[in-house]
Backbone as CSV, one residue per row, in Angstrom:
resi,resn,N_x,N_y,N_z,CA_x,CA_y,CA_z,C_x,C_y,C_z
1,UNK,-16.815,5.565,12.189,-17.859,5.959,13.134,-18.885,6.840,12.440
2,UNK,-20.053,6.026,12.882,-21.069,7.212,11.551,-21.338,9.088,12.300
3,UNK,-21.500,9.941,11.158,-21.732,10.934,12.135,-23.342,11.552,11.632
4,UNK,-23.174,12.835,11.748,-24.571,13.701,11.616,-24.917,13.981,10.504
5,UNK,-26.323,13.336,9.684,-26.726,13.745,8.667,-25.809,13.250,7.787
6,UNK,-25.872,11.993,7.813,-25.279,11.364,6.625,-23.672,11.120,6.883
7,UNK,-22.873,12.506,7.111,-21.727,12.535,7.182,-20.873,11.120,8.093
8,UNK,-19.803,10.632,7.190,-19.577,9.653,8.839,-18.046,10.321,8.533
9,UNK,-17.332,9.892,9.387,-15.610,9.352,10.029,-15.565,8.728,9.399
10,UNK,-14.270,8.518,8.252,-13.456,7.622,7.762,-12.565,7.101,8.071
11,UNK,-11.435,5.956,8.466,-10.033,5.923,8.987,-9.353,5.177,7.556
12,UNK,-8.689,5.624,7.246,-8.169,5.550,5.831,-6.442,4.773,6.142
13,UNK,-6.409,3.540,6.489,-5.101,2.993,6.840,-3.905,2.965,5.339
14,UNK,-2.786,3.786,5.574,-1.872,3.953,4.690,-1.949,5.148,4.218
15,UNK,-0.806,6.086,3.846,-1.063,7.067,2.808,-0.231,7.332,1.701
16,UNK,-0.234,6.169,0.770,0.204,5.673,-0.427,-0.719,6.705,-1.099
17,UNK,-0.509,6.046,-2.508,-1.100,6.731,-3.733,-2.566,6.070,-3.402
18,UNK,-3.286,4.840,-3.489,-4.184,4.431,-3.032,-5.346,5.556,-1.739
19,UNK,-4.352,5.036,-0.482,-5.063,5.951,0.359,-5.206,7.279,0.423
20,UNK,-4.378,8.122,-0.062,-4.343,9.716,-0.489,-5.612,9.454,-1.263
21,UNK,-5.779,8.796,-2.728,-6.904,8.677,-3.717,-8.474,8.692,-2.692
22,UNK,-8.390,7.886,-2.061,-9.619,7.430,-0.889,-9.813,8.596,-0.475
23,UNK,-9.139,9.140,0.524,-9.269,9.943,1.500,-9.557,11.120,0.544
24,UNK,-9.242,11.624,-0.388,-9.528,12.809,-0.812,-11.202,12.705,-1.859
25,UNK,-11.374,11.295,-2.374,-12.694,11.353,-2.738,-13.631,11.102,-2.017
26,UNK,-13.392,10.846,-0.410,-14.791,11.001,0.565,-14.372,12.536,0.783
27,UNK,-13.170,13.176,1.052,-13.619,14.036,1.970,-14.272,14.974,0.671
28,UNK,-14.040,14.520,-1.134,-15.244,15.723,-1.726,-16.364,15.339,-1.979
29,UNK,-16.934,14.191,-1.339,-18.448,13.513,-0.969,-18.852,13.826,-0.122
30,UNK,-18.330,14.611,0.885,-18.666,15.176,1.593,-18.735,14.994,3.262
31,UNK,-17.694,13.684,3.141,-17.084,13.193,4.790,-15.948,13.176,5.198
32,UNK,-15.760,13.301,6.251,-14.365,13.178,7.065,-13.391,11.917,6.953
33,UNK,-12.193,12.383,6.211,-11.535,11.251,6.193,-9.894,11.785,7.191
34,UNK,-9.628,10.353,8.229,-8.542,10.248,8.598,-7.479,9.590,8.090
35,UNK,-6.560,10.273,7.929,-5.823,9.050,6.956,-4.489,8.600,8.522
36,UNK,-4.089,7.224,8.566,-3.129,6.901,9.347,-1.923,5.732,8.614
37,UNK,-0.736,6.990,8.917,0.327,6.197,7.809,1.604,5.999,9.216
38,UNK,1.797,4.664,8.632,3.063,4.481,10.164,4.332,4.450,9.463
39,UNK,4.870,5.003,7.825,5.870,5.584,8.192,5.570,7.027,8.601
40,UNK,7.235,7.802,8.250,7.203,9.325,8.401,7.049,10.187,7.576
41,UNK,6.926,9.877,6.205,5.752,10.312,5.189,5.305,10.113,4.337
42,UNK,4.126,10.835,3.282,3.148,10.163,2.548,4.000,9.686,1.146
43,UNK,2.850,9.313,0.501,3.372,8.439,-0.474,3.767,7.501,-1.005
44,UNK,4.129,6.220,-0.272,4.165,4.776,-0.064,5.377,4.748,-1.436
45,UNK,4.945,4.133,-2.338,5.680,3.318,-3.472,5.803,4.735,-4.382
46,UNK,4.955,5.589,-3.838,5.278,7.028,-5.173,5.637,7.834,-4.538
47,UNK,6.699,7.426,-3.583,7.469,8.618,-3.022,9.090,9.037,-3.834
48,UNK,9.417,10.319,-3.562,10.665,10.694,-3.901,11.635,11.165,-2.862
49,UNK,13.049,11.400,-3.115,13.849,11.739,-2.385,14.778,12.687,-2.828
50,UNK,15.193,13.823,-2.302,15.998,15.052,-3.028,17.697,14.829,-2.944
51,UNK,18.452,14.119,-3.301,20.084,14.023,-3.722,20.395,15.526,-4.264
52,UNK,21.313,16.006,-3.468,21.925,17.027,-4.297,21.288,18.607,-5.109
53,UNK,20.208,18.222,-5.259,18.977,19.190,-5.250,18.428,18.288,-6.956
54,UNK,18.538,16.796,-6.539,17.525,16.514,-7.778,16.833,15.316,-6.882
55,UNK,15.493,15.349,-7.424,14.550,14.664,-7.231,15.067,13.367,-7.435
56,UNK,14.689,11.991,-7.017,14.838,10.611,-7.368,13.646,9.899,-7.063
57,UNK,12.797,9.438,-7.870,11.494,8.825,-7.587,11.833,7.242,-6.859
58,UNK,10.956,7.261,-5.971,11.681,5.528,-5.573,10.656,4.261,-5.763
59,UNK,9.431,4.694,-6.615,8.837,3.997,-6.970,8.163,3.958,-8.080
60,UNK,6.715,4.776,-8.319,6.350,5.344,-9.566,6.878,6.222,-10.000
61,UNK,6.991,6.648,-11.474,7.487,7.493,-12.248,7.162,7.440,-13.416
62,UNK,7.332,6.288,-14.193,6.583,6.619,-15.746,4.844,6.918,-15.692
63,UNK,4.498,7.949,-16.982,3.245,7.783,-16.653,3.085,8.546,-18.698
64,UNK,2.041,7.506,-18.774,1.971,7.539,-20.831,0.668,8.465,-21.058
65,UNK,0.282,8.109,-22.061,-0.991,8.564,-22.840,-2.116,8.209,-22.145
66,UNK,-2.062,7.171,-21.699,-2.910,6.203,-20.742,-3.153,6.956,-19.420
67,UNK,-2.793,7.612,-19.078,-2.511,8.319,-17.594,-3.676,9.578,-17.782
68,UNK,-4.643,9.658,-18.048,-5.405,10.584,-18.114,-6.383,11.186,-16.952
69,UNK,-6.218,10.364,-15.571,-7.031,10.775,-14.751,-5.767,11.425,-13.855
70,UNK,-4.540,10.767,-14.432,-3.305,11.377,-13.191,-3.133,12.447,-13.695
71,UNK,-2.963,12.601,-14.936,-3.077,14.200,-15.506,-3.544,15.211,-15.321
72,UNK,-4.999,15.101,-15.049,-6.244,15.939,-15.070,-5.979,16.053,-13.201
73,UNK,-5.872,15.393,-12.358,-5.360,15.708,-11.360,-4.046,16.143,-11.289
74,UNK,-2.961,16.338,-11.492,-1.544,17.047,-11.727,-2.126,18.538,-12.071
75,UNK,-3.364,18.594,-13.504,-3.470,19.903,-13.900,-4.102,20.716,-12.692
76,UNK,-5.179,19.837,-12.295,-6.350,20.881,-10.812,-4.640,20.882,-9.870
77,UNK,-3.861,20.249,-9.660,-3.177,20.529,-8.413,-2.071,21.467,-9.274
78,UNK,-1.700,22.177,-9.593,-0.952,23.098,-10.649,0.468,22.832,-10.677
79,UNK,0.482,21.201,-11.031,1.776,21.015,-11.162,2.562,20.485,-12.342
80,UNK,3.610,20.642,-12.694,4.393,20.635,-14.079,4.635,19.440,-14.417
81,UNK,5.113,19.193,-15.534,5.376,17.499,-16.275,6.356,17.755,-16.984
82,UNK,6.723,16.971,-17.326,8.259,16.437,-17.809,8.364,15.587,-18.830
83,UNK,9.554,15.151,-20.050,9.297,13.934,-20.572,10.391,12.918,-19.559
84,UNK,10.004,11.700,-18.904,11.556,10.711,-18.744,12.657,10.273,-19.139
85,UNK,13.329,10.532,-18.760,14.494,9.968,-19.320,14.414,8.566,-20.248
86,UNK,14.965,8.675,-21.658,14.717,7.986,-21.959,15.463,6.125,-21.599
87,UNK,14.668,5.200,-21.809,15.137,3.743,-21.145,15.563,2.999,-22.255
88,UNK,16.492,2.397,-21.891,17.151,1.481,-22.538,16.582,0.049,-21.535
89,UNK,17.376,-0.950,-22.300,17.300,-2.489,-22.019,18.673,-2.833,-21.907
90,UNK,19.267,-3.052,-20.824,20.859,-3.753,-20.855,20.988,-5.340,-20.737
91,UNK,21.756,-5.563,-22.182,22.265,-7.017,-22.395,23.425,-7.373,-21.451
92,UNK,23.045,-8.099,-20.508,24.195,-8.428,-19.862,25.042,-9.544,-20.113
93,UNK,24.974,-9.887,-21.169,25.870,-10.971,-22.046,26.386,-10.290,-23.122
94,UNK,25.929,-9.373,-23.797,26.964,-7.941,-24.187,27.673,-7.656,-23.832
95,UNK,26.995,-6.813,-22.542,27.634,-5.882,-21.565,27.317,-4.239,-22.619
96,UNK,26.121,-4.447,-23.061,26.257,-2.825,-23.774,23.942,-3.072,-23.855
97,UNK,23.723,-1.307,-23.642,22.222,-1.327,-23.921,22.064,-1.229,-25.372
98,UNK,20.831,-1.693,-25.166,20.113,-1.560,-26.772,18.313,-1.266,-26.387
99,UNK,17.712,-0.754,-27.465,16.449,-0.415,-27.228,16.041,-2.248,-27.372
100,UNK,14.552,-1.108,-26.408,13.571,-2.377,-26.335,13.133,-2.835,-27.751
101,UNK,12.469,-4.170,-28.184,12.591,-4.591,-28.816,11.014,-4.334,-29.428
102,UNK,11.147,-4.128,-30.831,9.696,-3.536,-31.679,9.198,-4.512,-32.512
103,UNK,9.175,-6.023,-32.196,9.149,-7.260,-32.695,7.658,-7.440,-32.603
104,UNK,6.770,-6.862,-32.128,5.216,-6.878,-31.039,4.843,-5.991,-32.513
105,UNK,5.266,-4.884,-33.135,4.814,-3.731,-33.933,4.839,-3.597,-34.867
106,UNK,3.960,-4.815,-35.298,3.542,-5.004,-37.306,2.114,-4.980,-37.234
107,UNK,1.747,-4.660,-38.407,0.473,-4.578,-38.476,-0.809,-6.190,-38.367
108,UNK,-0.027,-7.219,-38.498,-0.934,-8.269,-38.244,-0.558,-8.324,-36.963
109,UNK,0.297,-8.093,-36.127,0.609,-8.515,-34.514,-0.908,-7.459,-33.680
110,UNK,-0.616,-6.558,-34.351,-2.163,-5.419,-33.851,-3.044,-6.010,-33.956
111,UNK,-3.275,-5.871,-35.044,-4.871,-6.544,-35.528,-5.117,-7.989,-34.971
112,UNK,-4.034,-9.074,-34.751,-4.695,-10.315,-34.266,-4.714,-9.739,-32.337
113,UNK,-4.270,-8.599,-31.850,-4.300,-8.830,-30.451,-5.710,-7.916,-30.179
114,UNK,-5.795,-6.979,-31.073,-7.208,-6.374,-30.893,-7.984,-6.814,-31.667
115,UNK,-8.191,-7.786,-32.258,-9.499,-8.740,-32.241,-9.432,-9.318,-31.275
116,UNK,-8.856,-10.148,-30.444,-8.507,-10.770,-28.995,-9.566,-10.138,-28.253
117,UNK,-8.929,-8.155,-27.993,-9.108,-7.429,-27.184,-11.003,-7.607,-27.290
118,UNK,-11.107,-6.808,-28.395,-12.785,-6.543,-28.778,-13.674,-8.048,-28.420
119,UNK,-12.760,-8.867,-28.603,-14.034,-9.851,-28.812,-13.966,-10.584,-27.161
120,UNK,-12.812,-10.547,-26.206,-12.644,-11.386,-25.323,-12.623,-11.064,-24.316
121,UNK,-12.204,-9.616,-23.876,-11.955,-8.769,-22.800,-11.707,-7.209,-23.487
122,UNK,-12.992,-7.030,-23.676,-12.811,-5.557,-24.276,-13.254,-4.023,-23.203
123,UNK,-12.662,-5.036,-21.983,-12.838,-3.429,-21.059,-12.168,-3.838,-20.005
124,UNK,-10.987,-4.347,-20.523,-9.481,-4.218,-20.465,-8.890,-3.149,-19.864
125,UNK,-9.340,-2.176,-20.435,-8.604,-0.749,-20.548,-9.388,0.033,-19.726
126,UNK,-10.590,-0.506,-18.522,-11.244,0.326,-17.799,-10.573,0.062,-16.502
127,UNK,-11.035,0.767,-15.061,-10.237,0.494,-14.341,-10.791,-0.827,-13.378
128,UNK,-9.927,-0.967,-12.865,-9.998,-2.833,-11.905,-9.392,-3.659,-12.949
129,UNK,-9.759,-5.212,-12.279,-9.332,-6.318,-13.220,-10.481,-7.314,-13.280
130,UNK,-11.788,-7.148,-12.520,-12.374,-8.094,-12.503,-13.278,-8.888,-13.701
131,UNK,-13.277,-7.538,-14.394,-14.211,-7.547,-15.853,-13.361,-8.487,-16.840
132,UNK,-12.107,-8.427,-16.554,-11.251,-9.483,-17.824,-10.605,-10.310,-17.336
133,UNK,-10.506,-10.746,-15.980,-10.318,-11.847,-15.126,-10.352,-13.506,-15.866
134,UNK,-11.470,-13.827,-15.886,-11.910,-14.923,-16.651,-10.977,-15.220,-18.368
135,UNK,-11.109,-14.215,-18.534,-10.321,-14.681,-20.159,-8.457,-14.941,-20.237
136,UNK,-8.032,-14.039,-19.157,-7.001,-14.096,-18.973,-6.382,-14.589,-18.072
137,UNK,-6.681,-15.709,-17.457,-6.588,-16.250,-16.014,-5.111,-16.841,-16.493
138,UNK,-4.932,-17.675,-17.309,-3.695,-18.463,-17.739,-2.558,-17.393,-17.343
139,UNK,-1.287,-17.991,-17.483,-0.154,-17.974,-17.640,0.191,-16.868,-18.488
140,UNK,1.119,-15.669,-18.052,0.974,-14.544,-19.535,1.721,-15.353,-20.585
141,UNK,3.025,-16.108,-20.690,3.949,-16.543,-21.470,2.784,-17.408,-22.227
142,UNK,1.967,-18.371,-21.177,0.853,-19.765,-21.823,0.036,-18.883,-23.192
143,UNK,-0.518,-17.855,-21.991,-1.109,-17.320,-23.188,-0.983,-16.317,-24.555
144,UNK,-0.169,-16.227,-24.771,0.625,-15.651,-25.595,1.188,-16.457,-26.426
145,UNK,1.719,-17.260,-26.139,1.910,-18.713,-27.042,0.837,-19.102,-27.500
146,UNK,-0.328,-19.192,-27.353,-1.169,-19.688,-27.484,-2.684,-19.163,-28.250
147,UNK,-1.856,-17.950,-28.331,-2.698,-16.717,-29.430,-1.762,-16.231,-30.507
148,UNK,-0.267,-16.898,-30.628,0.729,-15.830,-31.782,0.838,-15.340,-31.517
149,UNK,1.335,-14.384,-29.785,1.472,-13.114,-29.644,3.181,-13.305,-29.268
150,UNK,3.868,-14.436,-29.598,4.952,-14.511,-28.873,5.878,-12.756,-29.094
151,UNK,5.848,-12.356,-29.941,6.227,-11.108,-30.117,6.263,-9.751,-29.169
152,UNK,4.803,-10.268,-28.388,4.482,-9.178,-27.268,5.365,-9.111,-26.017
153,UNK,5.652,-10.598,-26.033,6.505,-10.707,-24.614,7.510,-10.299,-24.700
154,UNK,8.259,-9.875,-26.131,9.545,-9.606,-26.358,9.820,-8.536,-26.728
155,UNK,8.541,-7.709,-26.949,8.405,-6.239,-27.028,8.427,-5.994,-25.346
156,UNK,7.337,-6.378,-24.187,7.109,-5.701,-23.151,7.409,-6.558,-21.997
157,UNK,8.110,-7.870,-22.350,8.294,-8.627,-21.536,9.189,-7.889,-20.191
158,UNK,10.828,-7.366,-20.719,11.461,-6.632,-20.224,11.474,-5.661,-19.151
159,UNK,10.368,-4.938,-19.914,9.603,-3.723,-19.294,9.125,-4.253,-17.815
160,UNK,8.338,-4.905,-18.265,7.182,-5.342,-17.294,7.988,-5.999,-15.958
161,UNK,8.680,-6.610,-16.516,9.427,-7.999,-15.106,10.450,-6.561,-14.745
162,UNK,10.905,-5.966,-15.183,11.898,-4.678,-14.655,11.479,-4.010,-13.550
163,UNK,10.196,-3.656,-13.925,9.426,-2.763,-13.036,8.850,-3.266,-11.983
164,UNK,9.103,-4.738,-11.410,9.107,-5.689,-10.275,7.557,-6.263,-10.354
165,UNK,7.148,-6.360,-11.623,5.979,-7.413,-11.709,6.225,-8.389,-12.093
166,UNK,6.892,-9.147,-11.969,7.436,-10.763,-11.903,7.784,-11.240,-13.056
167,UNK,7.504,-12.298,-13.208,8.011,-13.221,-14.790,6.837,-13.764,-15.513
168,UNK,6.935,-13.905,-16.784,5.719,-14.171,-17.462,5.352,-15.669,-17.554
169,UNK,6.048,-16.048,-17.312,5.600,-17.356,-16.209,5.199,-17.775,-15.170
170,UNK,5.341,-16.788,-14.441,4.500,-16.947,-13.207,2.971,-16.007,-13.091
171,UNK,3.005,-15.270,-13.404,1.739,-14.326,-13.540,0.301,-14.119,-14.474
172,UNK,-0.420,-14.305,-14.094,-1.750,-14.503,-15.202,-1.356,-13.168,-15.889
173,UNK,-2.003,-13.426,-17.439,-1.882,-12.742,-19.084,-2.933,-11.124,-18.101
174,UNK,-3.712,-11.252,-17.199,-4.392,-10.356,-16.811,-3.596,-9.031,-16.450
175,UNK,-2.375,-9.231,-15.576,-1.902,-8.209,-15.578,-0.865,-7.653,-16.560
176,UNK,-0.085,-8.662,-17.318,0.828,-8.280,-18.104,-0.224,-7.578,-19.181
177,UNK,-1.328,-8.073,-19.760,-1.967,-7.017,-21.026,-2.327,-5.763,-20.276
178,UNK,-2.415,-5.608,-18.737,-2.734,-4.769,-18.310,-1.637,-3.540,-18.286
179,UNK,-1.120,-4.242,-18.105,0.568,-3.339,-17.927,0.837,-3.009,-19.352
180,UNK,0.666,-3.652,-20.894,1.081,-3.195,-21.976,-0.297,-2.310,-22.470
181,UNK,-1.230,-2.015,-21.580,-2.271,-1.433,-22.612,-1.672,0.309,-21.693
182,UNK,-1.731,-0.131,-20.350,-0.503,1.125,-19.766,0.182,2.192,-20.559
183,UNK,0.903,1.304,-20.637,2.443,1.699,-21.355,1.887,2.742,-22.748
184,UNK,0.825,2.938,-23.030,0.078,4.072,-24.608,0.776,3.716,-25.123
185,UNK,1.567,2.760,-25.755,1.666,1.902,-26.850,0.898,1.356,-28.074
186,UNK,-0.315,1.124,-27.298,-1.094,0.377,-27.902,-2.167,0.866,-28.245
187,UNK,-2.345,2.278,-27.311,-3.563,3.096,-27.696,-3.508,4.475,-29.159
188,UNK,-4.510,4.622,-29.863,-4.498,5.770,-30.773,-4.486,7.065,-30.087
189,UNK,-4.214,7.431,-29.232,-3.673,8.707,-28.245,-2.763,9.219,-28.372
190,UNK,-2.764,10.642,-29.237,-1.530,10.715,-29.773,-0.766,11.717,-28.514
191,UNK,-1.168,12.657,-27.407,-0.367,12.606,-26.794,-1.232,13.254,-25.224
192,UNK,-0.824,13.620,-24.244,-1.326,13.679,-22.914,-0.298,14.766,-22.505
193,UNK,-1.025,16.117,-22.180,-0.470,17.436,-21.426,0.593,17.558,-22.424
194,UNK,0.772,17.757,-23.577,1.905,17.983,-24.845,2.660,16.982,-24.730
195,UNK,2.630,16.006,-24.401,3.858,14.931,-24.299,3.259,13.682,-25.186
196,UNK,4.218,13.329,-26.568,3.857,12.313,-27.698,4.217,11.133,-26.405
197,UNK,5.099,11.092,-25.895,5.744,10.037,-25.357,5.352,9.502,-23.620
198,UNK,6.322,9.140,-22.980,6.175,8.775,-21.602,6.371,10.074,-20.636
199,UNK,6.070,10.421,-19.652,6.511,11.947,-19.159,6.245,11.183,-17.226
200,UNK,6.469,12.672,-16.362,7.003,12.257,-14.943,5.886,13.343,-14.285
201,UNK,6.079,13.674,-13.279,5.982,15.240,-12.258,7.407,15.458,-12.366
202,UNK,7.309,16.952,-12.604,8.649,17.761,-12.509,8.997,18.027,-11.269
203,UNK,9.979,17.452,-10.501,10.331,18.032,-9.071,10.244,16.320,-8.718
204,UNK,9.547,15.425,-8.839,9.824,14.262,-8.341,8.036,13.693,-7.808
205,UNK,7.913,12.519,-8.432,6.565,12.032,-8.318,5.702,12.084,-6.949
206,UNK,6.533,11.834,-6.022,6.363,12.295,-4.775,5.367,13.418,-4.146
207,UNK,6.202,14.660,-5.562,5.543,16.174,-4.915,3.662,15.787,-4.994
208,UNK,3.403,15.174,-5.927,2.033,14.894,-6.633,1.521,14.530,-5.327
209,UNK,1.566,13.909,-4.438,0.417,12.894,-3.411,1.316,13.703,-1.998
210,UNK,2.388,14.818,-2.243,2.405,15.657,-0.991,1.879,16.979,-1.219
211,UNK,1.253,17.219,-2.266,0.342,18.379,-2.535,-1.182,17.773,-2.128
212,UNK,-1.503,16.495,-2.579,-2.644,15.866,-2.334,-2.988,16.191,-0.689
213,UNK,-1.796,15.394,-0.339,-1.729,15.276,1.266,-2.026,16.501,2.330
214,UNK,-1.783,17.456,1.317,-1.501,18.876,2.030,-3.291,19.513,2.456
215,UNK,-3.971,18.772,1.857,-5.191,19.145,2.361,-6.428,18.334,3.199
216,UNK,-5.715,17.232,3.467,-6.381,16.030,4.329,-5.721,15.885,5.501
217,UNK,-6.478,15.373,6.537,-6.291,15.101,7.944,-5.620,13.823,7.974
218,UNK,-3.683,13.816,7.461,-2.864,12.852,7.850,-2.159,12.700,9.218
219,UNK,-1.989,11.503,9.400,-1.678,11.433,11.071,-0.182,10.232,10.684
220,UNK,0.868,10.982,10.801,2.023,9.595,10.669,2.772,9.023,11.465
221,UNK,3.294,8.616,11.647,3.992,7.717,12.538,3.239,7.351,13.631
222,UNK,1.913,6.287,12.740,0.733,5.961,13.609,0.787,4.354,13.175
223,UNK,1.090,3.327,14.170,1.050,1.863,14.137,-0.691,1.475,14.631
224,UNK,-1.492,0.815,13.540,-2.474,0.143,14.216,-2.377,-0.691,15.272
225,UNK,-2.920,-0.307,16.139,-2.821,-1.904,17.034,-3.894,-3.022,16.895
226,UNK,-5.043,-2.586,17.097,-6.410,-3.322,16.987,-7.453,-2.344,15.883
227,UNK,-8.387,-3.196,15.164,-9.416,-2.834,14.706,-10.506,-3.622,15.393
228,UNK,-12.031,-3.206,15.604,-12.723,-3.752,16.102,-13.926,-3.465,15.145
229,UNK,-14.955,-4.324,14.980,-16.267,-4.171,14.217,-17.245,-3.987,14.877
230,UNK,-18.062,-3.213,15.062,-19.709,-3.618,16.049,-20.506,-2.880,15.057
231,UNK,-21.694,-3.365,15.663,-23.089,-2.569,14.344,-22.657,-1.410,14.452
232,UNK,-22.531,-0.729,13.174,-22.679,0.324,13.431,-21.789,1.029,13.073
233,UNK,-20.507,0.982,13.300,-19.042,1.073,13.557,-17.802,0.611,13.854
234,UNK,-16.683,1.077,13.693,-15.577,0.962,13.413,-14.651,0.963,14.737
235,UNK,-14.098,0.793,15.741,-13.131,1.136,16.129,-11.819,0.907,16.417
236,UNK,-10.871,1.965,15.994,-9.918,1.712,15.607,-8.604,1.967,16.652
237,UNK,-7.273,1.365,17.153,-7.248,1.601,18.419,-5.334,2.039,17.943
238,UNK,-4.610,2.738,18.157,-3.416,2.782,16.890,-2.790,3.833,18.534
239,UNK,-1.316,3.735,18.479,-0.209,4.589,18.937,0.702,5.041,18.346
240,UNK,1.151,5.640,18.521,2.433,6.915,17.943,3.431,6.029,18.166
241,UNK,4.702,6.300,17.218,5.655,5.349,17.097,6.409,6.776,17.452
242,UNK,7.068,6.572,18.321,8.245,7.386,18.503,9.762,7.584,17.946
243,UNK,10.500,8.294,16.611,11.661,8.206,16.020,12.281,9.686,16.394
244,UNK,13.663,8.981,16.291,14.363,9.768,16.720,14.819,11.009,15.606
């Protein structure tokens, strides 16, 4: 709903990591944002849960070299970091872990994937996907075969399908390079808030987007019912879910 002098009403549906992000960069543009989340609290996929008096993240948690805007927000919100526990890969035809595999990490495997990078989709590493869409539309496994990178899949293949982004057969090369340029693997960054390696929020990833939360107008256990469009505006028509 627009308001006075520019300012309008926002209704910000969800309060995931996404909608927390939204809602807190209108309301420092200088408008009102509502945020409406129909569970019972924030955080969606980057929420945590306290066992025993330890944190358990139940969705996001790793965060690399690459993580530089989550950082710089962690630092303004004055909260601590951690390194992760470190991950293994379990052979279940073993039956014993072993590290991930460093088959991806010779010096011609670099150099032929960042000439790739520079010459084909070299803003890769910015945010969205639409800019490298086109080059990477194929198959990640197709394309990877199909550049000599078979190595990559067997360095980050693991990783990637673990962390519930599917199989490299089913998914365009767009998100899997997206997911390994992630991972500061691949970047000359030697480290982010003192950490060479992968690191967390201390207390549980969670705390991060319920400190966020703590200063925006969240409304939860709110079910949309109807949205409506007219010139002009928005209206949005939602009830309280009642739990016990």
């Amino acid at each position: 709903m627009p308001g006075g002098q520019g300012v309008k009403t926002v209704i910000v549906i969800g309060a995931g990591a996404s909608g927390l992000t939204a809602a807190r960069a209108l309301e420092k543009a200088g408008h009102r944002a509502i945020v409406l989340e129909r569970g019972g609290e924030v955080g969606g996929k980057c929420a945590s849960v306290d066992i025993d008096g330890h944190a358990f993240d139940l969705g996001g948690h790793v965060c690399t070299t690459e993580y530089r805007r989550l950082a710089a927000l962690a630092t303004e919100l004055g909260l601590d970091t951690e390194p992760t526990t470190p991950h293994r890969v379990f052979d279940a035809q073993a039956g014993r872990s072993r590290p991930q595999s460093s088959a991806f990490f010779t010096y011609e495997n670099f150099q032929r994937y960042r000439h790739l990078r520079d010459t084909r989709f070299p803003r890769l590493g910015e945010p969205g996907l639409a800019h490298s869409a086109k080059a990477l539309s194929a198959p990640a496994r197709q394309w990877l075969e199909s550049h000599g990178l078979e190595a990559m899949a067997e360095s980050f293949g693991a990783g990637y399908t673990a962390a519930g982004y599917g199989s490299l057969d089913e998914i365009p090369a767009l998100y899997f390079l997206k997911y390994a340029e992630m991972t500061g693997l691949l970047s000359s960054a030697r480290d982010l808030l003192g950490h060479a390696g992968s690191f967390t929020i201390k207390g549980g990833f969670g705390t991060l987007w319920q400190k966020v939360a703590q200063d925006l107008d969240i409304r939860l256990n709110v079910e949309i019912e109807q949205i409506v469009r007219n010139a002009g505006q928005v209206r949005v028509r939602a009830c309280l879910l009642y739990t016990s």
